[in-house]
mmCIF file as gemmi writes it, N, C-alpha and C atoms, coordinates in Angstrom:
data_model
loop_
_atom_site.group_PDB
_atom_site.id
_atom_site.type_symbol
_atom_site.label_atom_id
_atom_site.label_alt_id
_atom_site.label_comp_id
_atom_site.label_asym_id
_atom_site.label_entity_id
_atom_site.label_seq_id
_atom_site.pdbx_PDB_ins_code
_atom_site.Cartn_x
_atom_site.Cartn_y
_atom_site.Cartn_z
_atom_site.occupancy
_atom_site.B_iso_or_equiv
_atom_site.pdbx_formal_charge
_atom_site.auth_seq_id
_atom_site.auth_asym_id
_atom_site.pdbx_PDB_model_num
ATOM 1 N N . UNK Axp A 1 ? -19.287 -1.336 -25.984 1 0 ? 1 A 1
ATOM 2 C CA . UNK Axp A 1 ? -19.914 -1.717 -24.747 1 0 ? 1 A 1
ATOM 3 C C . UNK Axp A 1 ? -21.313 -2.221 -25.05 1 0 ? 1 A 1
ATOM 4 N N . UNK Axp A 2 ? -21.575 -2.941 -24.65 1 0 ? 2 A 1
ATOM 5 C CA . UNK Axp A 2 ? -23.11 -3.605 -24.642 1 0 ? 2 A 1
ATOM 6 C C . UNK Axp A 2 ? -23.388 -3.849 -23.177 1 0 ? 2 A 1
ATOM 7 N N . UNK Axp A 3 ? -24.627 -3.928 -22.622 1 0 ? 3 A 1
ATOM 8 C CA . UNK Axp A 3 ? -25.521 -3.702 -21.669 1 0 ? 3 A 1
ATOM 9 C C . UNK Axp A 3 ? -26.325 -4.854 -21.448 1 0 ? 3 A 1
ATOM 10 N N . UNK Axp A 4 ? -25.734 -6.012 -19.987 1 0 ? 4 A 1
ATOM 11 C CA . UNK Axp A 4 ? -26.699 -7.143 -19.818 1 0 ? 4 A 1
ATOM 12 C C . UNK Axp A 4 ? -27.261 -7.174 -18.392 1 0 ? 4 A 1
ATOM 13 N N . UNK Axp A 5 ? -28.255 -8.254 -18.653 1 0 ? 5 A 1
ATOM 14 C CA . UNK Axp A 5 ? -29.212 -7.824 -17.092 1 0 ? 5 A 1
ATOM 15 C C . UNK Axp A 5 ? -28.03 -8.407 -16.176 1 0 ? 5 A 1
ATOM 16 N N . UNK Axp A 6 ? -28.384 -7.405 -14.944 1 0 ? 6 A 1
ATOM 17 C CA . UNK Axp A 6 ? -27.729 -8.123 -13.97 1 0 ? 6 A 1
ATOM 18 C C . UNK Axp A 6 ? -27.897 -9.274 -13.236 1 0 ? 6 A 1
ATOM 19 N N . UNK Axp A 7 ? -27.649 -10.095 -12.135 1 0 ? 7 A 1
ATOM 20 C CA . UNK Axp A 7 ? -27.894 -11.136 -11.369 1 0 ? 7 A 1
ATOM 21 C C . UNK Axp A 7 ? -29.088 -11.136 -10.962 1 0 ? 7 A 1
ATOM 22 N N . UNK Axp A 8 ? -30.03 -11.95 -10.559 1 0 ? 8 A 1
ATOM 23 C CA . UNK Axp A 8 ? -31.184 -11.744 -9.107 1 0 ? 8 A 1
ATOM 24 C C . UNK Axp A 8 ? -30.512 -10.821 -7.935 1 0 ? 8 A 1
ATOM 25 N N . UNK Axp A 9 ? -31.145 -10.09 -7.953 1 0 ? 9 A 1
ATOM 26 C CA . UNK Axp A 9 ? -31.583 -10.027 -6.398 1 0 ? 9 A 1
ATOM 27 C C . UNK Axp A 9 ? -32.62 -9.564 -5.644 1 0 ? 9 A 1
ATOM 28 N N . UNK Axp A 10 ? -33.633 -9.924 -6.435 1 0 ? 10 A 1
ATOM 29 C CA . UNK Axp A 10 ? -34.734 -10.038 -5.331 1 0 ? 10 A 1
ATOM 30 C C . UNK Axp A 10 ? -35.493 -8.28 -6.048 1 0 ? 10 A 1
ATOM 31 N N . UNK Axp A 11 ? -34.656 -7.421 -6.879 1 0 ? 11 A 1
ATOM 32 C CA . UNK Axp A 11 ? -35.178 -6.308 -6.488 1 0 ? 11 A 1
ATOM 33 C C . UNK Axp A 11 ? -36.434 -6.019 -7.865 1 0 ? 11 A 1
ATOM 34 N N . UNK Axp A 12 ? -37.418 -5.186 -7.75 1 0 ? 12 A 1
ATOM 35 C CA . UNK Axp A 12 ? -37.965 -5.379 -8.806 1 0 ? 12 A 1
ATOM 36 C C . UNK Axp A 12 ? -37.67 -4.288 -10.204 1 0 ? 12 A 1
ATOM 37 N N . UNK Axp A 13 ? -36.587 -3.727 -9.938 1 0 ? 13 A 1
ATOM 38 C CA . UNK Axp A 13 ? -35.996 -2.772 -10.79 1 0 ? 13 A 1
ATOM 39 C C . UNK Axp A 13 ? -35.044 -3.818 -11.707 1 0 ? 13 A 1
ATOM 40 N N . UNK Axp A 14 ? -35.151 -3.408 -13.001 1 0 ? 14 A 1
ATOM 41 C CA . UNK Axp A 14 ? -34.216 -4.39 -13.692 1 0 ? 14 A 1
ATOM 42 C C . UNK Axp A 14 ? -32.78 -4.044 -14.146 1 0 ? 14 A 1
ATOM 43 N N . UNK Axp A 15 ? -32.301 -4.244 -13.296 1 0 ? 15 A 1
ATOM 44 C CA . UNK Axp A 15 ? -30.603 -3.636 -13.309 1 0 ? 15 A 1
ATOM 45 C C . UNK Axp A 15 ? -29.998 -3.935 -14.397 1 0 ? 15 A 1
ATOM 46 N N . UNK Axp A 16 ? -29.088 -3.267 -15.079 1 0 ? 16 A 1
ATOM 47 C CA . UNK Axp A 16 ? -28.521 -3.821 -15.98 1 0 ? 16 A 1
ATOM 48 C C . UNK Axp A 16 ? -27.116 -3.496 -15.789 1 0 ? 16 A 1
ATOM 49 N N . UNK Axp A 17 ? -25.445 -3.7 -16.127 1 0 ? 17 A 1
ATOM 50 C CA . UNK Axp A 17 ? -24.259 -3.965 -16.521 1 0 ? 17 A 1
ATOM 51 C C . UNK Axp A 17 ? -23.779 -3.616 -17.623 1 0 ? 17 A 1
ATOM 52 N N . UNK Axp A 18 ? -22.661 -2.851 -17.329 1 0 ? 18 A 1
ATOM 53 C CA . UNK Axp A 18 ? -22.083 -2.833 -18.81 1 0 ? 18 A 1
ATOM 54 C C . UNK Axp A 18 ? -21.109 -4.37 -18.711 1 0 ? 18 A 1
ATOM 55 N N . UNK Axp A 19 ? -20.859 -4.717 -20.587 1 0 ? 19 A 1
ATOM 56 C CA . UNK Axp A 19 ? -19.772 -5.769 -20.708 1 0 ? 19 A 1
ATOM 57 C C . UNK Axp A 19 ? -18.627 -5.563 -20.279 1 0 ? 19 A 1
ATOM 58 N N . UNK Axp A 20 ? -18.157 -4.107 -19.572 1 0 ? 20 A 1
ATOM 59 C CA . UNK Axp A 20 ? -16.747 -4.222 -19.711 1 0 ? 20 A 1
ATOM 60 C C . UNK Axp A 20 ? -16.691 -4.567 -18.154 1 0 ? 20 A 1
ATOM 61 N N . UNK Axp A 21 ? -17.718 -5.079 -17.394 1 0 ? 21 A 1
ATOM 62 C CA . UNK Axp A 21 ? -18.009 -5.931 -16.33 1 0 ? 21 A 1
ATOM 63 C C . UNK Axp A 21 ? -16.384 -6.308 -16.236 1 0 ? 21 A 1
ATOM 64 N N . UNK Axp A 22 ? -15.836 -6.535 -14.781 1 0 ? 22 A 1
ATOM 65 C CA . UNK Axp A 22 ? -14.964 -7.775 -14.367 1 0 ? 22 A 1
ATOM 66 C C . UNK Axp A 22 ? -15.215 -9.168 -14.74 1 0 ? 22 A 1
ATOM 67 N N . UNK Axp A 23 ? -13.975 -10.337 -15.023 1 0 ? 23 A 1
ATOM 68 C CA . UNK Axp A 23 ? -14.326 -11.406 -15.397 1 0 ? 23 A 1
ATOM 69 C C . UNK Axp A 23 ? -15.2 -11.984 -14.332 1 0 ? 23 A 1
ATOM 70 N N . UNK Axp A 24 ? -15.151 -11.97 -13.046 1 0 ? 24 A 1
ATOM 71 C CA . UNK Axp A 24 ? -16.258 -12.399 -12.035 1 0 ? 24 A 1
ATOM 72 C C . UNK Axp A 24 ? -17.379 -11.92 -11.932 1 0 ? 24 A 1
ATOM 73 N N . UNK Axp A 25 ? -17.797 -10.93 -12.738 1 0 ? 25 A 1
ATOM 74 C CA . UNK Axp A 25 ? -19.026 -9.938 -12.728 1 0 ? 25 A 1
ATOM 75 C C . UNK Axp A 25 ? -19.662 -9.221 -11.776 1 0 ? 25 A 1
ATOM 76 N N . UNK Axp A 26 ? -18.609 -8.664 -10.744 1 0 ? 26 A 1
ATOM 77 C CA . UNK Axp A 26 ? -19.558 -7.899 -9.846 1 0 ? 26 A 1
ATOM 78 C C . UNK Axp A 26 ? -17.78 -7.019 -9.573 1 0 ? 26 A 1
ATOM 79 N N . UNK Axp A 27 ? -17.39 -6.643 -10.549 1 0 ? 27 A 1
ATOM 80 C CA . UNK Axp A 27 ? -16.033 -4.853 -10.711 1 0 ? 27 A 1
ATOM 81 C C . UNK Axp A 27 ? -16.715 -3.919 -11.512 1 0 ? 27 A 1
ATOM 82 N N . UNK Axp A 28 ? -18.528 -3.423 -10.786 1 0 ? 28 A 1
ATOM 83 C CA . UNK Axp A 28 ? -18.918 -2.817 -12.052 1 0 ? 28 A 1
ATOM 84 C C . UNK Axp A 28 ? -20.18 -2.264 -11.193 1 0 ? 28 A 1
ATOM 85 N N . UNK Axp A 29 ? -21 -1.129 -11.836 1 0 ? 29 A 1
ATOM 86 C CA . UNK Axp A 29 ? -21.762 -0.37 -10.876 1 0 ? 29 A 1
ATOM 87 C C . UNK Axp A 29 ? -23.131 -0.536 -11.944 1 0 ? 29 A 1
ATOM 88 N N . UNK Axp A 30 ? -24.054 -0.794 -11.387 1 0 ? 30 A 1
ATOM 89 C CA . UNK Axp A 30 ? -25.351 -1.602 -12.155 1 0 ? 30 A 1
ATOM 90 C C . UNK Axp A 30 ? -26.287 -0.451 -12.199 1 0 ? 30 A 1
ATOM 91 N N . UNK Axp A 31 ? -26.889 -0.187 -13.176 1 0 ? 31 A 1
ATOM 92 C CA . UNK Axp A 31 ? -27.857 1.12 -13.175 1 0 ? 31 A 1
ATOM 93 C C . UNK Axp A 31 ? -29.336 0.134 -13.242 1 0 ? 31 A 1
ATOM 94 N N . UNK Axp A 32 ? -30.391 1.079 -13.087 1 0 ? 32 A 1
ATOM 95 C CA . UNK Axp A 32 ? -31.518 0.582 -12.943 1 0 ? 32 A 1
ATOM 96 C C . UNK Axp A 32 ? -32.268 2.14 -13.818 1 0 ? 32 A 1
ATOM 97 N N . UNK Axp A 33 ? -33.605 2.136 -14.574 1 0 ? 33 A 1
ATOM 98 C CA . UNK Axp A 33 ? -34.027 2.966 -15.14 1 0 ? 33 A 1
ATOM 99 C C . UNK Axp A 33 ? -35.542 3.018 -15.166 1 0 ? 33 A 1
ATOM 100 N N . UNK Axp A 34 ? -35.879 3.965 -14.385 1 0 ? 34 A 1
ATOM 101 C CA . UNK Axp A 34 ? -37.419 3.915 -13.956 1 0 ? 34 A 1
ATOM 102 C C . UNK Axp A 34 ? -38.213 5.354 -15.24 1 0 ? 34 A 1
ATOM 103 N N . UNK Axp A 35 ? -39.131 5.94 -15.222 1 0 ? 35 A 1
ATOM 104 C CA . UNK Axp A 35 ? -39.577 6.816 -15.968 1 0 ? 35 A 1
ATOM 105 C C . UNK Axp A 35 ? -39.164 7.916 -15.268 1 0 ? 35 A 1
ATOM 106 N N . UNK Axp A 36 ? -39.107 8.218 -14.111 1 0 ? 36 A 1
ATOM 107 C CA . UNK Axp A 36 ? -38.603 9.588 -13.457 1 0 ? 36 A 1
ATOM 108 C C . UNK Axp A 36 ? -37.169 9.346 -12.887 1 0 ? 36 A 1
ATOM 109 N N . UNK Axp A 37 ? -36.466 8.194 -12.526 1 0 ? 37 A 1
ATOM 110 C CA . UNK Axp A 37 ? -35.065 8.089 -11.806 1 0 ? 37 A 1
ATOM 111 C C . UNK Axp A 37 ? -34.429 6.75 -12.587 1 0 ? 37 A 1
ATOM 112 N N . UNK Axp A 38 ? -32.743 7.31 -12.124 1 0 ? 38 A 1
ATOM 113 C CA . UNK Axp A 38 ? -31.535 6.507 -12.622 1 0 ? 38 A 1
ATOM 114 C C . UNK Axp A 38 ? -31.182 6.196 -11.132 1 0 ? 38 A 1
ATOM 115 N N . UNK Axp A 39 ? -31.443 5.036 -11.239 1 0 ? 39 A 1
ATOM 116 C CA . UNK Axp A 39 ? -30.523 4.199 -9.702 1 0 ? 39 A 1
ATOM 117 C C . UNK Axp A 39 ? -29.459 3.718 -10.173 1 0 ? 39 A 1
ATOM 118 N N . UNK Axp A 40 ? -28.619 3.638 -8.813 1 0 ? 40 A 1
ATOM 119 C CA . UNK Axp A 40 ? -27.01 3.784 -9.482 1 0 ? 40 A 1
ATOM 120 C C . UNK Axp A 40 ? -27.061 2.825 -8.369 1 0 ? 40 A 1
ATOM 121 N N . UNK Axp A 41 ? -26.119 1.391 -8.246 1 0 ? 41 A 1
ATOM 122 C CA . UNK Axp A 41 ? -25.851 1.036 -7.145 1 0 ? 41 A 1
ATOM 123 C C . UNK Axp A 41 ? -24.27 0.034 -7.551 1 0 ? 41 A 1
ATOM 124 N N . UNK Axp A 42 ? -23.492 -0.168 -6.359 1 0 ? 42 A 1
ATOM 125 C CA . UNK Axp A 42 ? -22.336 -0.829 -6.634 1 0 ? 42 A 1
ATOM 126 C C . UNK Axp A 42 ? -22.796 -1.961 -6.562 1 0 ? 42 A 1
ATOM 127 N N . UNK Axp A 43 ? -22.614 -3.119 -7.666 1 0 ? 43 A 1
ATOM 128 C CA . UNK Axp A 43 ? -22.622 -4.484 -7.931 1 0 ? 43 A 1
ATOM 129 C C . UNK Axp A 43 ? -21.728 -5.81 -6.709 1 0 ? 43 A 1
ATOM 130 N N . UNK Axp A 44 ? -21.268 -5.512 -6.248 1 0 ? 44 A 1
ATOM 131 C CA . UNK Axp A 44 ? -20.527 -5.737 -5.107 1 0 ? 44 A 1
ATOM 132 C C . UNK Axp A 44 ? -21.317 -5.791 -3.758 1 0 ? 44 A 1
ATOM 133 N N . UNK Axp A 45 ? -22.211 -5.015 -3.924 1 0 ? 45 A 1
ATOM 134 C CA . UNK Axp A 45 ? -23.408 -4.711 -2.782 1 0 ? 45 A 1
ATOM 135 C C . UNK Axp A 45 ? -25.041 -4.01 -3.413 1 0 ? 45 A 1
ATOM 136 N N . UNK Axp A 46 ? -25.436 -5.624 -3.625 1 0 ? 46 A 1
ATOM 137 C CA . UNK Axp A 46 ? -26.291 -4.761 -3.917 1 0 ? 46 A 1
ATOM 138 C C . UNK Axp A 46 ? -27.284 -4.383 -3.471 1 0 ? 46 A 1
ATOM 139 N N . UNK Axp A 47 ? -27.56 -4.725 -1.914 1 0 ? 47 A 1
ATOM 140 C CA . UNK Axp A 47 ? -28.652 -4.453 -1.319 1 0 ? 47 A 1
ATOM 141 C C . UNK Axp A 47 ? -28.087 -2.85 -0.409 1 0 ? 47 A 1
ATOM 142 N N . UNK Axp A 48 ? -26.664 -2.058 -1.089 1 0 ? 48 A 1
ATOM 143 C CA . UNK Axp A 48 ? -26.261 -1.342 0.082 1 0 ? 48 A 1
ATOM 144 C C . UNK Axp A 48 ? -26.877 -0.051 -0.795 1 0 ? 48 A 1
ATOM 145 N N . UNK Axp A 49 ? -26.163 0.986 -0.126 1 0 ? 49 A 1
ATOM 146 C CA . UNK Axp A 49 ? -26.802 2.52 -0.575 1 0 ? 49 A 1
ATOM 147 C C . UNK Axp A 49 ? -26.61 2.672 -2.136 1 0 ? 49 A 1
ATOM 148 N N . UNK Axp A 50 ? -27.584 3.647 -2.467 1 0 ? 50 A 1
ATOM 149 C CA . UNK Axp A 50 ? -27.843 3.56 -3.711 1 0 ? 50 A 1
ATOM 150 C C . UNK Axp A 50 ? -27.543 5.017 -4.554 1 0 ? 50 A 1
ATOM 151 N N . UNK Axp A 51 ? -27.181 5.478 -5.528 1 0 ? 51 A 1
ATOM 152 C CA . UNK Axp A 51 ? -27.747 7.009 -5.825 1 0 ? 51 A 1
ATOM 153 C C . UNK Axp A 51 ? -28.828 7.024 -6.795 1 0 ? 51 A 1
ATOM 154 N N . UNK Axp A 52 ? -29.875 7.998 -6.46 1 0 ? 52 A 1
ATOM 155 C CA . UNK Axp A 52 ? -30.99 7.96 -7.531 1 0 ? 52 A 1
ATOM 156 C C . UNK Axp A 52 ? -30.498 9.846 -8.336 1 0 ? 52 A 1
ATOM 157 N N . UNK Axp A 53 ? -30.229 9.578 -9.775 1 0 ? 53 A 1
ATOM 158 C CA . UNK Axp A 53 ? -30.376 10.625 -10.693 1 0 ? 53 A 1
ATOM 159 C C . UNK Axp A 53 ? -31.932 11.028 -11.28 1 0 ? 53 A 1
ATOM 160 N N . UNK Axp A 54 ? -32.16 12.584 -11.852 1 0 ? 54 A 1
ATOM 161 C CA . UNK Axp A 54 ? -33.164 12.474 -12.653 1 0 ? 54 A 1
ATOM 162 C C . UNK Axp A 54 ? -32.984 11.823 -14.094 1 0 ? 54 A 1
ATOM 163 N N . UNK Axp A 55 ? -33.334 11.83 -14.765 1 0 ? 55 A 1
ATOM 164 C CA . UNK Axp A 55 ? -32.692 11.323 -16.128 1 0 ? 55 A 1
ATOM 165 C C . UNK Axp A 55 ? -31.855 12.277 -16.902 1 0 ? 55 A 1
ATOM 166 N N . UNK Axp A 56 ? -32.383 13.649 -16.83 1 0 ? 56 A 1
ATOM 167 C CA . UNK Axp A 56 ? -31.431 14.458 -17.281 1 0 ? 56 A 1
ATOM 168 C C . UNK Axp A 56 ? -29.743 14.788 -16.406 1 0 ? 56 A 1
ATOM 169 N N . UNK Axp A 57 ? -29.744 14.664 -15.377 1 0 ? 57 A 1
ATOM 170 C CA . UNK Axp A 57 ? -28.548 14.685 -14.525 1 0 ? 57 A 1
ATOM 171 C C . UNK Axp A 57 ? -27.898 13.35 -15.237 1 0 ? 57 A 1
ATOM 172 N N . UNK Axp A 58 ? -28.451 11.858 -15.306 1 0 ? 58 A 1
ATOM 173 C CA . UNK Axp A 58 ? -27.738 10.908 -15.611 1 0 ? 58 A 1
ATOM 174 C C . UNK Axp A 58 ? -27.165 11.074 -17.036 1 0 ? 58 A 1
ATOM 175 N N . UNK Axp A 59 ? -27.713 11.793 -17.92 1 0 ? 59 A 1
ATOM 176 C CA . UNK Axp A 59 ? -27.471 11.988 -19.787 1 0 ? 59 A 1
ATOM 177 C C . UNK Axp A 59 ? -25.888 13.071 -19.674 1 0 ? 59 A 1
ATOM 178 N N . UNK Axp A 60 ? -26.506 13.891 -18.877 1 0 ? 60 A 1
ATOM 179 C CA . UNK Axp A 60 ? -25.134 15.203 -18.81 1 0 ? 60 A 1
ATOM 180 C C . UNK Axp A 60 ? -24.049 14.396 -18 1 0 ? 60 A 1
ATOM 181 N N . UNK Axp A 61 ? -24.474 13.487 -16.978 1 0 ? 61 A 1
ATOM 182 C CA . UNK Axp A 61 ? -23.092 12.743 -16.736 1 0 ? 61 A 1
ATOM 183 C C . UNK Axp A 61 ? -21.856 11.38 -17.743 1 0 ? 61 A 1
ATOM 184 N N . UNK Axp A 62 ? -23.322 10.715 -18.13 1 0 ? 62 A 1
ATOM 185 C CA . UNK Axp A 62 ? -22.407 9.65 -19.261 1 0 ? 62 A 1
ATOM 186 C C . UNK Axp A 62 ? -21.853 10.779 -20.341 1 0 ? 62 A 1
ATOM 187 N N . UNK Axp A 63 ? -22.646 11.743 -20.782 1 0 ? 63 A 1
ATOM 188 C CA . UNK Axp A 63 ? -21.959 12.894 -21.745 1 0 ? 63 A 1
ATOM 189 C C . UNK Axp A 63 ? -20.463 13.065 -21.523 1 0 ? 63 A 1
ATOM 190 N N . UNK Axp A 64 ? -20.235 13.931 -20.199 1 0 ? 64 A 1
ATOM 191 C CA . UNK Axp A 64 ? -18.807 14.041 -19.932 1 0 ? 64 A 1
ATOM 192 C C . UNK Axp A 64 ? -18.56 12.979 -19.945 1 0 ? 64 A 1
ATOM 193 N N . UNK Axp A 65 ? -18.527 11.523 -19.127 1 0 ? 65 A 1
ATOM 194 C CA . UNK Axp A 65 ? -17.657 10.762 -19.043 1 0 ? 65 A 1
ATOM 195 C C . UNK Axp A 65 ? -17.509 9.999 -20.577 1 0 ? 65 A 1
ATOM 196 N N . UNK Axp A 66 ? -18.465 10.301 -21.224 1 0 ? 66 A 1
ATOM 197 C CA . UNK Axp A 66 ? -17.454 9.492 -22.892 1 0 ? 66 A 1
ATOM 198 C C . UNK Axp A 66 ? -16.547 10.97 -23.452 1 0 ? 66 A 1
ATOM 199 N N . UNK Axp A 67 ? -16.283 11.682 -22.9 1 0 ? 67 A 1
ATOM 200 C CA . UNK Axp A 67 ? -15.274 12.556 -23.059 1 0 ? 67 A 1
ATOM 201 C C . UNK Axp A 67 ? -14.277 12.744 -22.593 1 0 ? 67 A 1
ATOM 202 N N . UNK Axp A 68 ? -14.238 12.814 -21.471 1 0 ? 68 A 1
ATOM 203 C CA . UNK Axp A 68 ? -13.566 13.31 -20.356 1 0 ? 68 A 1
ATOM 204 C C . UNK Axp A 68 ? -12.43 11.89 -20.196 1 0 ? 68 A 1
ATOM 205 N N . UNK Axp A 69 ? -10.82 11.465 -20.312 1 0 ? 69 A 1
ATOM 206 C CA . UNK Axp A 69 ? -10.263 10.605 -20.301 1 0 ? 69 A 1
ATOM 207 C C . UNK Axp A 69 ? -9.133 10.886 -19.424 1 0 ? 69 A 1
């Protein structure tokens, strides 16, 4: 997996994508990474609701999920 910026939209957080993106590029949930929060938002919408993690909540979650199949 490799990690590219996402589209514009206007926001000033710099979203990024994983490659295993849909061929149309928006079957995929775009993170954003500030010094205190992980914004989580669906690529499909991206001006809609968002989830914000601390950074440690976001580490213990990708953890399980490269495990968990």
């Amino acid at each position: 997996m490799t990690l590219r910026p996402s589209g514009g939209s206007g926001s000033a957080l710099a979203w990024i994508k994983s490659s295993y993106s849909g061929s149309d590029n928006n079957d995929c949930v775009e993170v954003a990474a500030t010094r205190d929060t992980i914004h989580i938002r669906d690529s499909k919408n991206p001006h809609g609701p968002q989830l914000h993690l601390r950074p440690a909540a976001w580490a213990d979650f990708v953890a399980y999920a490269a495990t968990e199949r």
